[in-house]
C-alpha positions as CSV (number, residue, x, y, z in Angstrom):
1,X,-71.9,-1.4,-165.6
2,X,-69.1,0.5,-167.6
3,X,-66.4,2.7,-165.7
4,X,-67.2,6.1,-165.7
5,X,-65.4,8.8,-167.4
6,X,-63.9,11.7,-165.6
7,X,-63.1,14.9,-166.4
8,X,-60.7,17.0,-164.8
9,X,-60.9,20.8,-164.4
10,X,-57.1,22.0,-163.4
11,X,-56.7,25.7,-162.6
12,X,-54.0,27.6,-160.9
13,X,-55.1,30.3,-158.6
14,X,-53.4,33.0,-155.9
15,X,-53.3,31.4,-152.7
16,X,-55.6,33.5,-150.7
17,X,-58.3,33.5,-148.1
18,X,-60.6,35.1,-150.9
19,X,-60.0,32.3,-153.6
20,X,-61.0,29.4,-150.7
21,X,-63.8,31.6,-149.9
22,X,-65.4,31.7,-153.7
23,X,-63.9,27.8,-153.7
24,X,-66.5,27.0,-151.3
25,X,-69.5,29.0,-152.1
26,X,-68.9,28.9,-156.2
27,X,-67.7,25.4,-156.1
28,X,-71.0,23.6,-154.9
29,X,-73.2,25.7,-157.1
30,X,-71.6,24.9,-159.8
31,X,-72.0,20.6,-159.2
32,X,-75.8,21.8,-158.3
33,X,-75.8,22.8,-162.2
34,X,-74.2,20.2,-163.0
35,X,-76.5,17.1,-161.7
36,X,-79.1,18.8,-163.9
37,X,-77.7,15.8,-166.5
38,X,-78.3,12.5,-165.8
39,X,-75.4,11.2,-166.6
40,X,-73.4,13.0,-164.0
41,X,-72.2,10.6,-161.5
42,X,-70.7,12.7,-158.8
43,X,-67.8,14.5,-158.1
44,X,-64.0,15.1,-156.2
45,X,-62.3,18.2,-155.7
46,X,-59.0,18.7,-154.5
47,X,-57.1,21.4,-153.8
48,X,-52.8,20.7,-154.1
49,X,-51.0,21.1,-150.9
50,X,-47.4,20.0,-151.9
51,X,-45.3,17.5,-153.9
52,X,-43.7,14.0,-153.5
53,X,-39.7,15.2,-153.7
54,X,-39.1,11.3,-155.3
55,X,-35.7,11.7,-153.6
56,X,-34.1,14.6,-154.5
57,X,-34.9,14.4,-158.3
58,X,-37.5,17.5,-157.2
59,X,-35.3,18.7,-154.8
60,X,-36.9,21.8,-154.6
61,X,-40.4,20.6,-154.2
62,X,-41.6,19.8,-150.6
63,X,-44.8,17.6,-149.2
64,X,-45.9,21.0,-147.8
65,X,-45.7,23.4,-150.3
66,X,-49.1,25.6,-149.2
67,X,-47.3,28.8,-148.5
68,X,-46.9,29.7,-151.9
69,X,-48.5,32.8,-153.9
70,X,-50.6,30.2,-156.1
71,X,-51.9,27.2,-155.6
72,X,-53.4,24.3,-157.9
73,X,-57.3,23.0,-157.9
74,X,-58.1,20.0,-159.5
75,X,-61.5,19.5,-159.6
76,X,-63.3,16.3,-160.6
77,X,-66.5,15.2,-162.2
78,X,-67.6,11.6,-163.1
79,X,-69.8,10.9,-165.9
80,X,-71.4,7.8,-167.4
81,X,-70.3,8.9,-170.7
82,X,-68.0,11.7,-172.4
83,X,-71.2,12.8,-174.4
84,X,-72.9,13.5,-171.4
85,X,-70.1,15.8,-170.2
86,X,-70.4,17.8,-173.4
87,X,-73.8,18.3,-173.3
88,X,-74.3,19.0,-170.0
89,X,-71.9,22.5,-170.4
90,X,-73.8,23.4,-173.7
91,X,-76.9,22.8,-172.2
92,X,-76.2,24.8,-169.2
93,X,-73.2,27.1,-170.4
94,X,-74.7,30.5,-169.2
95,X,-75.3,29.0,-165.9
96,X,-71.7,27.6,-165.5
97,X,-70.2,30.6,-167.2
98,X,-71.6,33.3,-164.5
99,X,-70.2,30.8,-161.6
100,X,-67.0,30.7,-163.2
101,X,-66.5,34.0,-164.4
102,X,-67.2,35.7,-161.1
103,X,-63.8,33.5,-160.3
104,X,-61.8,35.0,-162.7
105,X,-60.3,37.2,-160.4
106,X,-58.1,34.7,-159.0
107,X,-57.3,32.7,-162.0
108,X,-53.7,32.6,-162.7
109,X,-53.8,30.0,-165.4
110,X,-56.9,27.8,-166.6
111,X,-59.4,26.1,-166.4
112,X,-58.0,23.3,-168.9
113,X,-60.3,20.3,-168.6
114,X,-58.5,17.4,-169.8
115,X,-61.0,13.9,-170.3
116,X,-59.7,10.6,-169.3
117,X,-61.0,6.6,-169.1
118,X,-60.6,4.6,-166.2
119,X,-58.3,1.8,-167.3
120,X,-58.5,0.4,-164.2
121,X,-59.1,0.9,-160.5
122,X,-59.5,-0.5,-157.5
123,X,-61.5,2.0,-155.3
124,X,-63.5,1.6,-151.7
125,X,-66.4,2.9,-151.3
126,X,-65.6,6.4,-148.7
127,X,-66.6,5.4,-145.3
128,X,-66.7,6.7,-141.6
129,X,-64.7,4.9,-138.4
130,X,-68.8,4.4,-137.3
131,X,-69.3,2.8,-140.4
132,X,-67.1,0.2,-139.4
133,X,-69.3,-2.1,-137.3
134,X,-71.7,-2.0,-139.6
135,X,-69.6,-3.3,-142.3
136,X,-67.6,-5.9,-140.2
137,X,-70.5,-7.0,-139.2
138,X,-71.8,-7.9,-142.6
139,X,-69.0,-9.2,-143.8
140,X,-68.8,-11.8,-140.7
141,X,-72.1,-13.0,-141.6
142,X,-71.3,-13.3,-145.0
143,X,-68.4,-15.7,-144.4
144,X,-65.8,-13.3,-145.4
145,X,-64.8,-11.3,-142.3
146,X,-61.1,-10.5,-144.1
147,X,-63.2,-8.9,-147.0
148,X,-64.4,-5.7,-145.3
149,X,-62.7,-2.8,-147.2
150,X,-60.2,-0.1,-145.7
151,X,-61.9,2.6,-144.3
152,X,-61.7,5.6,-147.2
153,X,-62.9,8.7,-144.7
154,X,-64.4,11.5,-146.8
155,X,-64.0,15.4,-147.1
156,X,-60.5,16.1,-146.5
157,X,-59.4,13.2,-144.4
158,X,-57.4,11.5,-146.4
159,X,-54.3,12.5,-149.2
160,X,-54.6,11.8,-152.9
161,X,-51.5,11.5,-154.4
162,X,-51.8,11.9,-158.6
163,X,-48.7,10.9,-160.5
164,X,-48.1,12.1,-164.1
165,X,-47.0,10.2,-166.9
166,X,-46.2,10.9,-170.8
167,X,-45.9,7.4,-172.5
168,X,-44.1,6.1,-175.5
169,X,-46.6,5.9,-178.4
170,X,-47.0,1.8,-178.7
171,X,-46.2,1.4,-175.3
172,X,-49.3,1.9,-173.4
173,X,-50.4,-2.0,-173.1
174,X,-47.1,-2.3,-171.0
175,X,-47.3,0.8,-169.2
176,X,-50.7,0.0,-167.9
177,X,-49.6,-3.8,-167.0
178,X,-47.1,-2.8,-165.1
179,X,-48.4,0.3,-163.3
180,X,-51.8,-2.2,-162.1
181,X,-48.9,-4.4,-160.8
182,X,-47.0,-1.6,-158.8
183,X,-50.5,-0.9,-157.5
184,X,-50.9,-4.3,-155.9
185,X,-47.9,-4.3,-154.6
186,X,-48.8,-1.0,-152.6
187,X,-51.8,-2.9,-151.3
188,X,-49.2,-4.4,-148.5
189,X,-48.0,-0.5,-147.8
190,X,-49.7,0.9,-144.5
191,X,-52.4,2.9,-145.2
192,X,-53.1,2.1,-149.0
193,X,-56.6,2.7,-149.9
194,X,-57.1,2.3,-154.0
195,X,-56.2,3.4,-156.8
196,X,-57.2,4.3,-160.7
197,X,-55.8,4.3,-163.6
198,X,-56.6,7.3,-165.8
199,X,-56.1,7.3,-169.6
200,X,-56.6,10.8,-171.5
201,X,-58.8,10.8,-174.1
202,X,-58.6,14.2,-175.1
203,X,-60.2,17.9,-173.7
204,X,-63.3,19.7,-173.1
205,X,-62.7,22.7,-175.2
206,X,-65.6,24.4,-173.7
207,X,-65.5,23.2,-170.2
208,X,-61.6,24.5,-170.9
209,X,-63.3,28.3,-171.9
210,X,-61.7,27.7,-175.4
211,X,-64.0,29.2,-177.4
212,X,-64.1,30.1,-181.5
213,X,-62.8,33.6,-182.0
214,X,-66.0,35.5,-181.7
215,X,-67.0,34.0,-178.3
216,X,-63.5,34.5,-176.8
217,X,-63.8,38.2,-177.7
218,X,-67.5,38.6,-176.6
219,X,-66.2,37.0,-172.9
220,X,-63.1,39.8,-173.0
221,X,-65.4,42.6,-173.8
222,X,-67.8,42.2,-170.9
223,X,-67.7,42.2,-167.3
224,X,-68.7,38.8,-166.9
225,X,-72.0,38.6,-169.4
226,X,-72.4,35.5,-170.9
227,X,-71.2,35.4,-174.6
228,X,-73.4,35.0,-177.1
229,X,-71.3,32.9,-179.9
230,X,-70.6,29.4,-177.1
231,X,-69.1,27.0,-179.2
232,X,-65.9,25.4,-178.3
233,X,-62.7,26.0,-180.7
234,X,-62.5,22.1,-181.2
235,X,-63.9,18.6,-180.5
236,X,-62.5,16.7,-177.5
237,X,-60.9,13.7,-179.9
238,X,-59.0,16.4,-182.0
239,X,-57.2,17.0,-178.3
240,X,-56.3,13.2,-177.8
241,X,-52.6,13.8,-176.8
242,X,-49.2,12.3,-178.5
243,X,-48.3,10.4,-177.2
244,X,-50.1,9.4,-174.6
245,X,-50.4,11.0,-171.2
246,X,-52.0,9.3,-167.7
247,X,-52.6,10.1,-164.8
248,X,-52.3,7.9,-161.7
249,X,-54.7,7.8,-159.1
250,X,-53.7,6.8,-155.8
251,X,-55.2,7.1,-152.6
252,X,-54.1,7.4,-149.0
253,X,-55.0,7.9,-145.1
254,X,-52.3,10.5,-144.8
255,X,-49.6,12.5,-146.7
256,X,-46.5,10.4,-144.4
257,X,-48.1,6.9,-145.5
258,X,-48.3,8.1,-149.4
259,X,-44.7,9.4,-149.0
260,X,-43.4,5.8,-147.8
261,X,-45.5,3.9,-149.6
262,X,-44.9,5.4,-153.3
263,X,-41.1,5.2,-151.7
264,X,-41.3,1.7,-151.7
265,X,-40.3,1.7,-155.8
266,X,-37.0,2.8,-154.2
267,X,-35.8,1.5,-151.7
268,X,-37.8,-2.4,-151.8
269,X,-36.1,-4.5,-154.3
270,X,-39.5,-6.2,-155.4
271,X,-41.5,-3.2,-155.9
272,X,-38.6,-1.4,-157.1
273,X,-38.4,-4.1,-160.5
274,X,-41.9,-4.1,-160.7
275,X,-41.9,0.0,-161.3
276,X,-38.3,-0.2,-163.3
277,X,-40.5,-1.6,-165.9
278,X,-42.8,1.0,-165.5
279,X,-40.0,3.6,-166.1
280,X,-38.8,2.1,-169.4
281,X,-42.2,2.4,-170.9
282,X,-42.1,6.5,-169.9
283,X,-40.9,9.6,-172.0
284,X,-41.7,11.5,-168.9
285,X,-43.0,11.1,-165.5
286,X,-43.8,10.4,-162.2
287,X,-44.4,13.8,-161.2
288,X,-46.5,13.2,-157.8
289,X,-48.5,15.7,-156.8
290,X,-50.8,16.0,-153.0
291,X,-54.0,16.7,-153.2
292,X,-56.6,17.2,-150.2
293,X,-60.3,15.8,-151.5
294,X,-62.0,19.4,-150.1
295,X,-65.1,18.3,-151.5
296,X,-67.0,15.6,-152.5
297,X,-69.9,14.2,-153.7
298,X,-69.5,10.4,-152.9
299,X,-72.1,8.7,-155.0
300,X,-69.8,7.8,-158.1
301,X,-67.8,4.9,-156.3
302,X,-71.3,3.4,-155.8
303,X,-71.5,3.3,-159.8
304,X,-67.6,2.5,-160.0
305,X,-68.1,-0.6,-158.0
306,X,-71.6,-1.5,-159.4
């Protein structure tokens, strides 16, 4: 079974009770819409709560940064195909577009919906602490009792942490070595619970709103009626950035074992080579950001792990 591909919607909105509110409400109708396509495979969204300060290099950034005026939602869908994901929004673009626009409000910047590959990943299925027994318990049977996976609890109890990278152009074989290598080194890190690997492969112009001229003006001239020109302003490949940028996946049981865990590139020799090579492959990057998984639709590790 291939990865999936994923597709991340990023928008920055004010930091408000009303914008969690229509998070809540708009947010689920808008994945009901979306499993209209079968080749939707599920779904993670995340709200941002603060920043990993890397030392002091963002010494202004903190690991609880969820007083400010905005705040940053990334919003994930999995798909078995990028194809899928493009005709799923022009199949159901007035649908989507009435969720979305009654958001608007609150919309400081976005939504930019940038399209990525899974490299590679190592993810656990998301489990409960009753789960547990059952698991263990099939596992022992099996023969393989130190096989069960860590439990991965769902819907906000755990921290994502997503680290940004800008690669040298040629240099994305080594990046990707060495980053997979830094990520089985964390597997010794308390509270380490996977990891993927995320490769952009360009944008959704109209899951991004980037329309052609005419429907951009038709949206600005209306109170939130669907335009009637929907095409998107370009094709995903002709937004294939250069170089390359990736995101890195990682995933936590809470925000203090992601803090000393990614620390480990700093202050344990081993890991610490292992990600120097990492650094010499970057033009820019890490930039860590926390994320809370709000919401989820757990059904695409199934397909991940198939």
């Amino acid at each position: 079974m291939p990865k999936p591909y994923v597709a991340i919607n990023i928008v920055e909105m004010l930091n408000n009770e009303t914008t969690m509110n229509m998070f809540q409400q708009v947010g689920p109708k808008v994945c009901m819409v979306t499993a209209r396509h079968p080749g939707f495979v599920g779904f993670q969204n995340h709200v941002q709560f603060g920043v990993i300060p890397l030392g002091t290099r963002y010494g202004g950034a903190s690991m609880d940064m969820t007083k400010m005026s905005t705040m940053n939602v990334y919003q994930y869908t999995m798909w078995k195909n990028i194809k899928d994901h493009e005709d799923m929004h022009r199949e159901n673009f007035s649908s989507i577009f009435r969720l979305c626009s009654s958001c608007l409000s609150q919309v400081v910047y976005g939504p930019w919906e940038p399209l990525f590959e899974i490299v590679d990943a190592d993810m656990p299925l998301n489990t409960d602490m009753m789960d547990f027994t059952v698991m263990f318990g099939k596992k022992f049977a099996a023969g393989d009792p130190s096989g069960v996976p860590p439990i991965s609890q769902p819907y906000g109890r755990r921290t994502i942490a997503l680290s940004e990278h800008t690669v040298k152009k040629g240099m994305e074989k080594d990046f990707e070595s060495n980053i997979v290598e830094v990520m089985k080194d964390f597997r010794n890190a308390p509270g380490f619970l996977g990891y993927m690997i995320l490769k952009e492969v360009g944008v959704s112009a109209v899951g991004s709103f980037q329309l052609k001229s005419q429907g951009i003006h038709e949206a600005l001239e209306s109170n939130g009626e669907v335009p009637q020109h929907q095409e998107g302003a370009f094709s995903y490949e002709e937004a294939r950035p250069t170089p390359p940028e990736y995101f890195v996946h990682m995933e936590w049981a809470t925000p203090q074992d992601a803090q000393f865990g990614i620390a480990r590139v700093l202050f344990k020799h081993e890991t610490r080579v292992l990600h120097d090579k990492v650094l010499d492959t970057l033009i820019k990057g890490p930039y860590i950001r926390l994320l809370n998984p709000m919401m989820e639709g757990t059904s695409w590790r199934e397909y991940l792990n198939q």
